[in-house]
N, C-alpha and C positions, 0 to 999 in steps of 0.2 A: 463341732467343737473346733477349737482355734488350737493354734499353735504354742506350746507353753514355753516360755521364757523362767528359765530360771534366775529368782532373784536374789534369796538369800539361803543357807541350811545353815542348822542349829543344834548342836549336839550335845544334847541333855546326859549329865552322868552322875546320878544320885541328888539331881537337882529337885527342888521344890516348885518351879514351875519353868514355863518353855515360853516367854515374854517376847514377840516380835513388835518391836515401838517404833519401826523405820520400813519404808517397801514396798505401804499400803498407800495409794494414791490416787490420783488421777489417772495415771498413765494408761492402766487398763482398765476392762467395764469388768472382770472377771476374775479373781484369783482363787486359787487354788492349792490347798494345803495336803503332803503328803505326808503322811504316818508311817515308819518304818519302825519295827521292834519298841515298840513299848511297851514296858515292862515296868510296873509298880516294886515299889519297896516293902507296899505291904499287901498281901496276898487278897484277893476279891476285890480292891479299888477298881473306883468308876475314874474312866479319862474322859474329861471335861473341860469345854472351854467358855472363855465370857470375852466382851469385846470392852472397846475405851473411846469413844467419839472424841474428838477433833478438839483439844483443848480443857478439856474432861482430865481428873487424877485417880480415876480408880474402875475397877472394870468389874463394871455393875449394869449396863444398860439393861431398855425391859427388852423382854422377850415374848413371843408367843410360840411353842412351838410342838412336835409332835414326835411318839418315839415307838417304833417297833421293832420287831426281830424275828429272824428263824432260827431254829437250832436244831443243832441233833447232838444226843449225845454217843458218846464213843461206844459202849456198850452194845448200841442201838435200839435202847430198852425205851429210848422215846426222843419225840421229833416235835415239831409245829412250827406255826407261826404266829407270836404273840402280841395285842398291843399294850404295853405299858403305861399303865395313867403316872405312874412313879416317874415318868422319863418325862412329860411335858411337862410344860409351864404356862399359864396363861395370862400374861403380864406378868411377868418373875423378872427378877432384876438375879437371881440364882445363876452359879457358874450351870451351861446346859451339857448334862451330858451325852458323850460320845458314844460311850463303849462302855459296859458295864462288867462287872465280877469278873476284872483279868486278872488271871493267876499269875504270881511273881516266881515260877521256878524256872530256871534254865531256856526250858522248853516252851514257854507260854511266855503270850504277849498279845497285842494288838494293833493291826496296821489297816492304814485304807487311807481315806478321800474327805479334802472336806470342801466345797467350792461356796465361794462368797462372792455375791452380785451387787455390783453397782457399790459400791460401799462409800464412794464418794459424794454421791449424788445427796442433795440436801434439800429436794423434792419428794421425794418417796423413801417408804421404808428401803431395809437391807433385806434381802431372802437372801436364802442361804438354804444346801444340803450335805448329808454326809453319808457317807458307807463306808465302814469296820468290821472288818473280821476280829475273834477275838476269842484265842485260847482261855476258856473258863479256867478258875481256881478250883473246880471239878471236871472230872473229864468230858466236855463237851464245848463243841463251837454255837460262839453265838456269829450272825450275820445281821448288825444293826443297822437301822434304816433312820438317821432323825432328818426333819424340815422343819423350818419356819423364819421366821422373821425377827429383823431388831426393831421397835417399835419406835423408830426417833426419824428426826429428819435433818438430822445432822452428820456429818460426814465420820466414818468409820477410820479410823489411821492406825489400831493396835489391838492387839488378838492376845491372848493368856491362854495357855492350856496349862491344865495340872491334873492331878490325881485328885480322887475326893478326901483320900488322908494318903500321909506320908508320900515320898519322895517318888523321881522317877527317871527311868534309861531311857533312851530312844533319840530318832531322830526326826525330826520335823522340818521340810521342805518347804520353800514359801514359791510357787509359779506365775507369775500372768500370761492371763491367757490372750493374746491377737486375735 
């Protein structure tokens, strides 16, 4: 891994979505989104993102992509490792999401990683991966795993993250990577 440059943060406070439309370029083959304390307004929302190609007005590209998780609950009346058909898409034009059923209390939230490749490039698709941790709306962590790809060949410039309803706290980091 390279060297990260910090290039923008964004600090979400009862906002309806976390819109980065400036940052994403050329500059790097690599960037890299960080998730600090997210926290929904309304308790078990999924945190989700969709992108916006290069001259494009709405953030809908397709997608193909794939979603799992491990969990345990706090009890520790039960564990695994799950894949979710609920979590891919397979040409979906659908916000994808990140992190699923974060609880909105005090103590619960959702943070991790989300890295995006080549986004400029208008030869090949976009891949992309991400890893969240993420305090359940019941007492249990989940540790989400999604991958895949934006299915255009057009250059990526803007990222949306939101909640699947209602509002959201948090902080979102935009890096390129050297």
């Amino acid at each position: 891994m390279g060297i990260p440059t910090l290039i923008s943060t964004h600090t979400a406070s009862d906002a309806a979505s976390v819109d980065i439309t400036s940052g994403i370029d050329s500059t790097y083959d690599e960037y890299m989104f960080v998730f600090t304390d997210i926290n929904p307004a309304t308790n078990g929302a999924t945190f989700q993102f969709q992108v916006n190609a290069t001259g494009e007005s709405d953030f809908d590209e397709t997608m193909t992509t794939t979603y799992f998780e491990a969990y345990h609950a706090e009890a520790d009346n039960s564990n695994g490792v799950v894949y979710k058909t609920s979590g891919d898409q397979a040409q979906g034009t659908a916000y994808q999401q990140l992190a699923r059923a974060t609880g909105n209390g005090a103590d619960e939230c959702s943070a991790g990683i989300l890295h995006l490749f080549s986004p400029s490039n208008t030869t090949y698709v976009t891949h992309f991966y991400s890893r969240l941790s993420v305090h359940k709306n019941e007492p249990c962590v989940l540790d989400c795993y999604v991958a895949g790809y934006i299915n255009i060949t057009a250059a990526v410039d803007e990222i949306s993250f939101k909640m699947s309803t209602g509002n959201l706290d948090g902080v979102v980091q935009l890096y390129g990577i050297a």
